[in-house]
C-alpha positions in Angstrom: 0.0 0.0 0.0 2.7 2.2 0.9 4.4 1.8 -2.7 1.3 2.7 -4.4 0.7 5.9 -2.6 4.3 6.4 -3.6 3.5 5.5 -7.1 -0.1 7.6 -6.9 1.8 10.7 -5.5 4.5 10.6 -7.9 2.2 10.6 -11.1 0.8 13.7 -10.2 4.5 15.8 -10.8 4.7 16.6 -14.1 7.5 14.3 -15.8 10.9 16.5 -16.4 11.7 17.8 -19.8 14.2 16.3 -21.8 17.5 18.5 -22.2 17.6 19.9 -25.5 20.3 18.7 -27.9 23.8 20.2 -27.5 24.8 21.9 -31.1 28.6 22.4 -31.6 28.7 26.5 -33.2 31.6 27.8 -34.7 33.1 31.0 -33.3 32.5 33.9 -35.8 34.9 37.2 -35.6 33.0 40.1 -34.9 31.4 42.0 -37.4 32.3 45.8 -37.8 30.2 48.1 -36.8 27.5 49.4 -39.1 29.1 52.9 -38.7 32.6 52.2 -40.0 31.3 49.1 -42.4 28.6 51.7 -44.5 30.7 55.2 -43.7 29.0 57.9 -41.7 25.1 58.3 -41.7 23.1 61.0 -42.9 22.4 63.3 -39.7 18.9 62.9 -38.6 16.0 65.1 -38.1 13.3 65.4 -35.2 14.0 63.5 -32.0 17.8 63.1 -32.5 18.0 66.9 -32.2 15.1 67.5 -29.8 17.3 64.9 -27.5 20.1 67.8 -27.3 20.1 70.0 -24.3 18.8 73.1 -25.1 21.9 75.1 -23.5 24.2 73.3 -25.9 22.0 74.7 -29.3 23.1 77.9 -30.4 20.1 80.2 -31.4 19.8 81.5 -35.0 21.5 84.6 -35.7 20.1 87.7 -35.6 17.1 86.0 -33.7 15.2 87.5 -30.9 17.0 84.9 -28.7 20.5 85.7 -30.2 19.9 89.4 -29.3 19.0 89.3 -26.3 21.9 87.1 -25.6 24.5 89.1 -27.1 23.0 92.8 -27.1 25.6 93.4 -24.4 29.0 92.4 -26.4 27.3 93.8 -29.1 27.6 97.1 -27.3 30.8 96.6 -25.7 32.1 95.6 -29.2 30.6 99.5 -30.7 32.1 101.0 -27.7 35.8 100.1 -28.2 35.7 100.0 -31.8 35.0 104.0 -31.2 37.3 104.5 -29.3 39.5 102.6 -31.3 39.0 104.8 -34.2 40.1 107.7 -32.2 43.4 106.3 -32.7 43.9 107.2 -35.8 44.0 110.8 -37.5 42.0 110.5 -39.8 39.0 109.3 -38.1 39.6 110.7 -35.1 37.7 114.3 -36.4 34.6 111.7 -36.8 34.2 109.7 -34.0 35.8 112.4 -31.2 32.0 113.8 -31.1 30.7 110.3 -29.6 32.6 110.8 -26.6 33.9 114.1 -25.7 31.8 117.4 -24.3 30.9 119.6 -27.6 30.3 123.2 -28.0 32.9 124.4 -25.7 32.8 127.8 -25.3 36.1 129.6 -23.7 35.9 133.1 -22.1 39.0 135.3 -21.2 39.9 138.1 -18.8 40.4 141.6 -20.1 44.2 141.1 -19.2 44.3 137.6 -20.7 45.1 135.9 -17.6 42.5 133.7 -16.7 40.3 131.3 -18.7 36.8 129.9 -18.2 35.4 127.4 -20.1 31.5 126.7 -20.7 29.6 124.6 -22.8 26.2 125.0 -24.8 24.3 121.9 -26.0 23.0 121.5 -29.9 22.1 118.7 -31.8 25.9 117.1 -31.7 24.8 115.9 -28.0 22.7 113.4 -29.6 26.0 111.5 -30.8 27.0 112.2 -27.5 24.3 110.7 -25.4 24.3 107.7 -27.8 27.6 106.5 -26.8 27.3 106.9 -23.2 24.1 104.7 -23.4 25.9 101.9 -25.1 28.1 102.4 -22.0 25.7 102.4 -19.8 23.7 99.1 -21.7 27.2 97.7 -20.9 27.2 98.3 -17.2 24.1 97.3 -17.1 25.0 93.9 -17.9 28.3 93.7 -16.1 26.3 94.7 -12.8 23.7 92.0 -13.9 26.1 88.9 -14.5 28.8 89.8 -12.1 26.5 91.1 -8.9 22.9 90.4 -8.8 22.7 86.9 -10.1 25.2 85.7 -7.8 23.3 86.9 -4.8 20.5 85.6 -6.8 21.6 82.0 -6.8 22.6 82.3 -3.5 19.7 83.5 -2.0 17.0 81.3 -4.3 14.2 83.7 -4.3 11.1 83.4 -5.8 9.8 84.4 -9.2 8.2 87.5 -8.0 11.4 89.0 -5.4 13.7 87.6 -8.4 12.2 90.7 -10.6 11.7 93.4 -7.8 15.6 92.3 -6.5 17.1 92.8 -10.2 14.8 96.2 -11.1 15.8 97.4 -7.5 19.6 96.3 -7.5 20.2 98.0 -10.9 18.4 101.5 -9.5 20.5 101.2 -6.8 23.3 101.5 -7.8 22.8 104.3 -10.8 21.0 106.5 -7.6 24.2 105.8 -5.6 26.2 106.9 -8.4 24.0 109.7 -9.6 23.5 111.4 -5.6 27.0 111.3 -4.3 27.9 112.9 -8.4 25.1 115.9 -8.4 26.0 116.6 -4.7 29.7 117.0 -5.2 28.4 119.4 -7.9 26.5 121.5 -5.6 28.5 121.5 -3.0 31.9 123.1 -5.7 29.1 125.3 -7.1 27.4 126.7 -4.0 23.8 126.7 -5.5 22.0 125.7 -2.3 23.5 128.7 -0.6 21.6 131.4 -2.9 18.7 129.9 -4.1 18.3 133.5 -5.6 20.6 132.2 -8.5 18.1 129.6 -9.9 16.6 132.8 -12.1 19.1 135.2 -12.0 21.3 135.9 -14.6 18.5 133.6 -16.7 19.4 132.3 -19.7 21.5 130.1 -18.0 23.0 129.3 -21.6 26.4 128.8 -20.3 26.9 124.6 -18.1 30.1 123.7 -16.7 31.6 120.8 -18.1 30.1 118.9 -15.3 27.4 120.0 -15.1 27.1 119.1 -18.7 28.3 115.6 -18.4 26.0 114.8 -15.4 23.0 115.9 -17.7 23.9 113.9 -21.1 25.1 110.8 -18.5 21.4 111.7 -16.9 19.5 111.2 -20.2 21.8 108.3 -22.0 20.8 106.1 -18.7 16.7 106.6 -19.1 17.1 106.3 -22.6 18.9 102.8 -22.2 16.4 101.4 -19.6 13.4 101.6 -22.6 15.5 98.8 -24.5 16.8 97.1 -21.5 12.7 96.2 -20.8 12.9 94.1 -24.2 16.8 92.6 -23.5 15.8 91.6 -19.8 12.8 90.2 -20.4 10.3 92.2 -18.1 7.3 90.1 -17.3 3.9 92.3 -19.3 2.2 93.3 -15.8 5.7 95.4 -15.1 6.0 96.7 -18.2 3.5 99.8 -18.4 4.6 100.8 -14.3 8.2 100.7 -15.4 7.9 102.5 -18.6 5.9 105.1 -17.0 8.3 106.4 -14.8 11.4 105.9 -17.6 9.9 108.7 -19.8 8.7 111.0 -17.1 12.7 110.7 -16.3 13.2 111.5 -19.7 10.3 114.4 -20.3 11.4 116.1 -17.0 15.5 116.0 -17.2 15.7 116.6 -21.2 13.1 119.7 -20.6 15.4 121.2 -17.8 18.4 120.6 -20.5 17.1 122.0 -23.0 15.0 124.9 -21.5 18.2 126.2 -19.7 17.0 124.8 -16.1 19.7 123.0 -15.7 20.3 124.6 -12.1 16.8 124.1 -10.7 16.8 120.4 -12.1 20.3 119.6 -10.6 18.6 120.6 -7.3 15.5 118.7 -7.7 17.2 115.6 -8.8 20.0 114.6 -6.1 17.1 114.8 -3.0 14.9 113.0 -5.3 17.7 110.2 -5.8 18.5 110.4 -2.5 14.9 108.8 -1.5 14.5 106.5 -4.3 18.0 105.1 -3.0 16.4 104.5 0.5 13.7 102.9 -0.7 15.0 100.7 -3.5 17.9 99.5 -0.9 15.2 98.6 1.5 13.5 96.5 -0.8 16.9 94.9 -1.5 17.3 94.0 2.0 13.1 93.1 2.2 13.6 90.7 -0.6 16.3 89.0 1.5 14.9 89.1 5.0 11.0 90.5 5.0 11.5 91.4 8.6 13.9 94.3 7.3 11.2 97.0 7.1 13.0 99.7 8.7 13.6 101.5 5.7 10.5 102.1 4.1 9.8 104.0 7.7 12.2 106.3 6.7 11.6 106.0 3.0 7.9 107.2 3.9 8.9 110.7 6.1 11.8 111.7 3.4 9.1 111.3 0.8 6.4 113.6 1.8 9.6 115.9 2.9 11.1 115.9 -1.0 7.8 116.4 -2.7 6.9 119.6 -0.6 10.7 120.8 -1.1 10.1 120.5 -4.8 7.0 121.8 -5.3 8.2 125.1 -3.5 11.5 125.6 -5.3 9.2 125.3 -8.5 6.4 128.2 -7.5 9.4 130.5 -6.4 11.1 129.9 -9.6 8.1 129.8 -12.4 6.0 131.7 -10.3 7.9 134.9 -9.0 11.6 134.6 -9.5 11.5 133.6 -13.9 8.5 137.1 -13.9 10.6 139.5 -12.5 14.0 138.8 -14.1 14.7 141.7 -16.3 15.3 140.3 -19.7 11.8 138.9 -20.7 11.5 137.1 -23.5 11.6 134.2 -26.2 14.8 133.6 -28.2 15.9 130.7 -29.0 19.5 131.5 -30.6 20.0 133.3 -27.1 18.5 130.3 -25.3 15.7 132.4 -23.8 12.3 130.9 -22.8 11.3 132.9 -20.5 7.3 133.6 -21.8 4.4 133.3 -19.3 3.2 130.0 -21.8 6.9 127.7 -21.1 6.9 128.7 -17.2 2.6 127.8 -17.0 4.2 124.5 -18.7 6.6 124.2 -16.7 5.3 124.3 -13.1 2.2 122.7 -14.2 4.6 119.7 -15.5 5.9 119.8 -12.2 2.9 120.0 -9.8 1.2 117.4 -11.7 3.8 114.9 -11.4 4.8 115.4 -7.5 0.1 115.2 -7.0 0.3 111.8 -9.2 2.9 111.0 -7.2 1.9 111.6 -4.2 -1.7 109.8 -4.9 -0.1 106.6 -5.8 2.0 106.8 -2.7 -1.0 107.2 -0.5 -2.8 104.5 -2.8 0.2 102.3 -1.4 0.1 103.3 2.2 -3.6 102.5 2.2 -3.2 99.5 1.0 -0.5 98.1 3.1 -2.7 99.7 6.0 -5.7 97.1 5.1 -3.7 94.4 4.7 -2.3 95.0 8.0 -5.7 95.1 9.6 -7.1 92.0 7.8 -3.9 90.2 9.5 -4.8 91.1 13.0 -8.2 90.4 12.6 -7.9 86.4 12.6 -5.0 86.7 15.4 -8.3 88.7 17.5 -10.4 85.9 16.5 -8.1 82.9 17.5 -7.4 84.2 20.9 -10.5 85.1 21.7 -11.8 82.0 21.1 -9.2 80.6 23.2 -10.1 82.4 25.9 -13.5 81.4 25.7 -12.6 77.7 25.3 -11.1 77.9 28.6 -13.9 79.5 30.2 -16.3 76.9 28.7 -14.6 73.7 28.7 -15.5 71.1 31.7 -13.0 69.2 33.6 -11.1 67.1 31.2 -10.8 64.1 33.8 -14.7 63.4 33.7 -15.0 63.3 29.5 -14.6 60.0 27.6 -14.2 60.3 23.9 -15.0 64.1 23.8 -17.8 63.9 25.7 -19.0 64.9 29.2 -20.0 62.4 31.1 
């Protein structure tokens, strides 16, 4: 019995399959590869160069892509070819007016001892101010590459701080530059201690080669922010706020420059610069910490300040110094626009922009003033309803699943 349940058991296994047949093969040398057999293959289109990383493909010259990419060599490349050319004689009498100060006009002493030299402006400033803002296109991207997108890798902001750090970073800096410049200009000059001298002696034909040179550096920087909007690749919501306040840079600074204000702007422009400064370098230090909020305290008091200090240098000036100057009158060859119409112009220009100014700025404060409340209003809530909580809740020892016994 026992060896038939063996036997029974062991017919239920399957039987094991035979081994298959050993076949003797015969080594074969290896076969060249297809490449080197048939000679190179024909280069592929589609996925073989979609598999390529992106950084590696070159874009198309003259691409939107390739300019963007290169608009900065591109600039540097004009720049020293200029210069270059300055080398030699015979284009030197061409490209000198790219880069130096024209319409120099020198005055002597009645004994010949002393010189003073002055400058007008004229349509040669245009060569001018187009050199300088390839320079400052240049420095533009020098401050980008070198400065703000190390501190930007470093610091991994987001999408929205990465814009406000770069647009705040690059103001920075130019209103740095542009204050501690105009104020070493008032201080040599001494206008702040007769304010009397903003319409005196008007036309102010006559700049100073700094003076001069602060102005066309003034207007080749706002002119080179309108294509830096395109090269750095402003997202379309910042676009109109940005360009807004690059041409009322332009409007007010070329209109001083070429009315012969050039006194009254320089002493409207380095307090003005001196705010923005505080307040862009707070935001520099907001975007990095956002309990750093000192500075818009003091950005907010040296505001108001600046726009009440403008607005009265511009009545005295268009309103009662410019009407009582005793040369009256519109001439352009003698610089001259001294007419009732250019001073209305004028000081309405002015008043308008310090009120819209002034509205968005209280816009702002309002704004940050109802957010602040609507924060508070859920910390009321959640400790109020603590309190009550404690107030209402029975002894914890007699509740069993939540619930009072």
């Amino acid at each position: 019995m026992a060896k038939k349940s063996r036997e029974g058991a062991g017919c239920d296994r399957p039987e094991p399959k035979a081994p298959a047949p050993l076949t003797l093969c015969r080594h074969e040398p290896p076969q060249r590869s297809a490449r080197l057999r048939d000679g190179p293959r024909p280069a592929r289109d589609g996925p073989a160069l979609l598999s390529r990383p992106h950084s590696l493909a070159s874009p198309p010259v003259l691409s939107h892509e390739f300019i963007i990419q290169n608009h900065a060599d591109t600039a540097s490349y004009l720049v020293t070819m200029l210069l270059m050319a300055c080398l030699f004689k015979d284009s030197a009498k061409g490209t000198i007016v790219f880069f130096a100060m024209q319409y120099n006009v020198t005055y002597t002493t009645d004994d010949n001892s002393d010189q003073f030299h002055f400058y007008d402006y004229g349509p040669k400033d245009i060569a001018t101010i187009f050199f300088y803002m390839l320079v400052a296109i240049s420095l533009h991207a020098v401050i980008q590459e070198h400065i703000l997108d190390k501190i930007n890798r470093r610091l991994r902001l987001s999408k929205t701080k990465h814009s406000k750090f770069n647009e705040s970073g690059q103001l920075a800096f130019f209103y740095l530059f542009s204050f501690i410049w105009g104020a070493s200009i008032l201080n040599a000059e001494e206008f702040m201690m007769n304010p009397t001298s903003l319409w005196e002696d008007y036309p102010h034909s006559h700049m100073l080669f700094q003076v001069k040179f602060f102005y066309i550096c003034q207007i080749a920087y706002w002119l080179h922010a309108l294509p830096e909007l395109y090269f750095q690749k402003i997202q379309k919501e910042d676009i109109p706020r940005q360009l807004c306040y690059i041409c009322l840079y332009i409007a007010h600074i070329t209109g001083a420059y070429i009315l012969n204000f050039q006194d009254l702007g320089l002493i409207l422009m380095v307090p003005h610069y001196f705010v923005e400064l505080i307040f862009h370098a707070s935001r520099l230090f907001y975007c990095i910490d956002e309990n750093q909020q000192k500075g818009f305290t003091i950005w907010t008091l040296l505001f108001v300040m600046v726009r009440l200090l403008t607005l009265t240098l511009s009545v005295l000036t268009f309103g009662f110094g410019l009407a009582r100057v005793e040369n009256p009158g519109f001439s352009i060859a003698d610089g001259n626009f001294n007419v009732l119409p250019v001073r209305i112009g004028c000081l309405g220009a002015v008043c308008l922009t310090q009120a819209w100014m002034m509205w968005k700025f209280i816009n702002f404060q309002l704004k940050k003033w109802r957010e602040h409340v609507k924060n508070q209003i859920p910390k009321k809530k959640v400790a109020n309803t603590k309190n009550k909580r404690t107030k209402k809740e029975p002894n914890r020892a007699n509740c069993v699943n939540g619930e009072a016994e």
